[in-house]
C-alpha positions in Angstrom: 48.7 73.2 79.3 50.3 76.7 79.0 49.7 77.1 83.1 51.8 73.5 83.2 54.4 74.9 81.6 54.6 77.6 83.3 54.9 75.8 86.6 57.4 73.7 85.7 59.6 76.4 84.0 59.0 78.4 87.4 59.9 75.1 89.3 63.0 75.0 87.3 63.8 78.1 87.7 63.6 78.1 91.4 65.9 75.1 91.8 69.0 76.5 89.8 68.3 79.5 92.1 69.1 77.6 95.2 65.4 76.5 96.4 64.8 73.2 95.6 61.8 71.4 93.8 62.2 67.6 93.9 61.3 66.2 90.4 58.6 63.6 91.8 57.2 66.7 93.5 56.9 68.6 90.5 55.2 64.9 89.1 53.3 64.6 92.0 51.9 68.4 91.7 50.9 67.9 87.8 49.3 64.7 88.0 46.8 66.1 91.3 45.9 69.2 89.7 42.2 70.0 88.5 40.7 72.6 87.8 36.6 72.5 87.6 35.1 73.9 84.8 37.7 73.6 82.7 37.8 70.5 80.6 35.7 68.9 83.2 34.4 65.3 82.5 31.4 64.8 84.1 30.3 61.7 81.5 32.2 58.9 79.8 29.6 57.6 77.0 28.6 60.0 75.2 31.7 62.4 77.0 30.6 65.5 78.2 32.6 67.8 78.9 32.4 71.2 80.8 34.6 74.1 80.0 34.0 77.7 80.7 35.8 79.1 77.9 34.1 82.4 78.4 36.5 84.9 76.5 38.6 84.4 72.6 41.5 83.3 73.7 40.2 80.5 76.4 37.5 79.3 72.6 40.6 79.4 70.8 42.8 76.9 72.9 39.5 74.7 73.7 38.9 74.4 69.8 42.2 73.8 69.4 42.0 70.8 72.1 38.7 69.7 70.3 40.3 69.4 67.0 43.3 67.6 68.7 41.5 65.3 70.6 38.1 64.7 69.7 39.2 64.3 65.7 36.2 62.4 63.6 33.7 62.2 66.7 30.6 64.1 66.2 30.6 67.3 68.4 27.4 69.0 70.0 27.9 72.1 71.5 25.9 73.2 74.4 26.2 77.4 74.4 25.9 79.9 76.7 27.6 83.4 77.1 27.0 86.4 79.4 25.9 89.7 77.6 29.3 91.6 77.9 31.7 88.7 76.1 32.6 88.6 73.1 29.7 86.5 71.5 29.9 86.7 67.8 34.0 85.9 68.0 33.6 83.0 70.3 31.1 81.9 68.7 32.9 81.7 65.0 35.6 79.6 67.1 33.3 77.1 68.7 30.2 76.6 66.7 32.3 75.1 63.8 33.2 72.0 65.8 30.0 71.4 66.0 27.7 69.3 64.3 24.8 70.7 66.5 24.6 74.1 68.9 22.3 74.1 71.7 21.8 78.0 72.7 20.9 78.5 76.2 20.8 80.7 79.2 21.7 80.3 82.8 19.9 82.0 86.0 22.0 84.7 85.8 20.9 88.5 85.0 24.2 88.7 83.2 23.0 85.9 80.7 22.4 86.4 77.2 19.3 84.6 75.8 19.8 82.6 73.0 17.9 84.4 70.7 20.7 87.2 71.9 23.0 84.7 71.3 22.4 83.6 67.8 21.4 87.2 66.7 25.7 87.8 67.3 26.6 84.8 65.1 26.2 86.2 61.0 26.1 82.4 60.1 25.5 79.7 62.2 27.6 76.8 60.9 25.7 73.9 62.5 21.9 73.1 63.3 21.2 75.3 66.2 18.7 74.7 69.2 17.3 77.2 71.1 16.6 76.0 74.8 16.4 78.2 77.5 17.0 75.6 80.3 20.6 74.7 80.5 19.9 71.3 82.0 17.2 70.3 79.5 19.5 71.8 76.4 22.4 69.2 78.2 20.1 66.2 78.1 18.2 67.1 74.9 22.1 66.5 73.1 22.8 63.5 75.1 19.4 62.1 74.1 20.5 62.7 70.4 24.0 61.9 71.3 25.6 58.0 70.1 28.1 56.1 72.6 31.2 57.8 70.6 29.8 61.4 70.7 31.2 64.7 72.5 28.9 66.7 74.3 30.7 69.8 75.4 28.9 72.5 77.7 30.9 75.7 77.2 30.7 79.4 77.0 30.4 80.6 80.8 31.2 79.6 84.2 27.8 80.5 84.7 26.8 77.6 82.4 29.3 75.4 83.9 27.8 75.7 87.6 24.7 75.4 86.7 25.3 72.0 85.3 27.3 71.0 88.4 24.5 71.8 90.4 21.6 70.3 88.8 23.5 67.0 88.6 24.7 67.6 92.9 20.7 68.2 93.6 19.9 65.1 91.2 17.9 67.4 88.2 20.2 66.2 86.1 20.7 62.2 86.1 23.7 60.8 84.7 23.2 57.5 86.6 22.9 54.6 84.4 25.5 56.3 82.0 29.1 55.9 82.7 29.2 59.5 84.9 32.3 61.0 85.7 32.7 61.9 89.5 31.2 65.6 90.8 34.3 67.6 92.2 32.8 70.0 95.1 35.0 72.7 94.5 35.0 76.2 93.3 36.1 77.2 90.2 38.7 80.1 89.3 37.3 82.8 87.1 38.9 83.2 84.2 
């Protein structure tokens, strides 16, 4: 939301400096945007979404948006981080939403296990899962996921792709669920 702003305000800007930015372009612009990875849908029942939320600041506005929108649905949280974030913060922000946290681990050397992962947090606030396999910890909350539920995959881009991918090379069947179109694009790191 805060990159929308900034956009517009910059748009704005522009115009009453002499270039100008038709209004329906600006609409046009904001309604076409997407950015992968973050706040992704990739399923409509249970929702799952995919955000990469990998530092404080990017938890804080996601838990923020979770509280917002997702008010009185039960949350599962599928985890993972890379060794050199913030681990213990982020996870204080996130695993509160949560009514269950699966811990996991991309292919990535980077990648913190989960045991690394829930060594950081000093008291888990939710029933926590440890599954290395970021595709089986995705489809082990959607099998104890209702209709109404959130699933939300966040912590790393890492995490992120690795979803995206198992779903493109059909490890990770969505079909016969209400699934969300796959974007092929790259993500920005954040």
């Amino acid at each position: 939301m805060n990159n929308a702003i900034a956009a517009v305000t910059a748009a704005w800007v522009l115009n009453r400096g002499g270039i100008t930015i038709p209004s329906q372009a600006i609409s046009w612009g904001l309604e076409r945007t997407s950015w992968p990875g973050r706040l992704e849908t990739i399923l409509r029942n249970p929702l799952v979404v995919l955000d990469g939320a990998h530092n404080p600041a990017a938890a804080c506005e996601l838990a923020k948006f979770a509280r917002e929108q997702w008010a009185g649905r039960r949350l599962r949280l599928v985890y993972a981080s890379m060794r050199d974030k913030a681990i213990g913060e982020i996870c204080r922000i996130l695993f509160p939403l949560a009514e269950a946290v699966y811990l996991t681990r991309p292919d990535q050397p980077r990648a913190a296990t989960p045991e690394e992962i829930l060594s950081a947090v000093s008291k888990p606030t939710a029933d926590v899962i440890l599954e290395d396999d970021p595709v089986r910890a995705l489809e082990r909350a959607l099998a104890e996921s209702a209709p109404d539920d959130v699933v939300l995959a966040a912590g790393s881009l890492f995490l992120v792709g690795a979803i995206k991918k198992a779903q493109l090379d059909g490890r990770l069947d969505l079909s016969g669920r209400a699934a969300a179109p796959v974007r092929l694009a790259s993500a920005p790191g954040r």
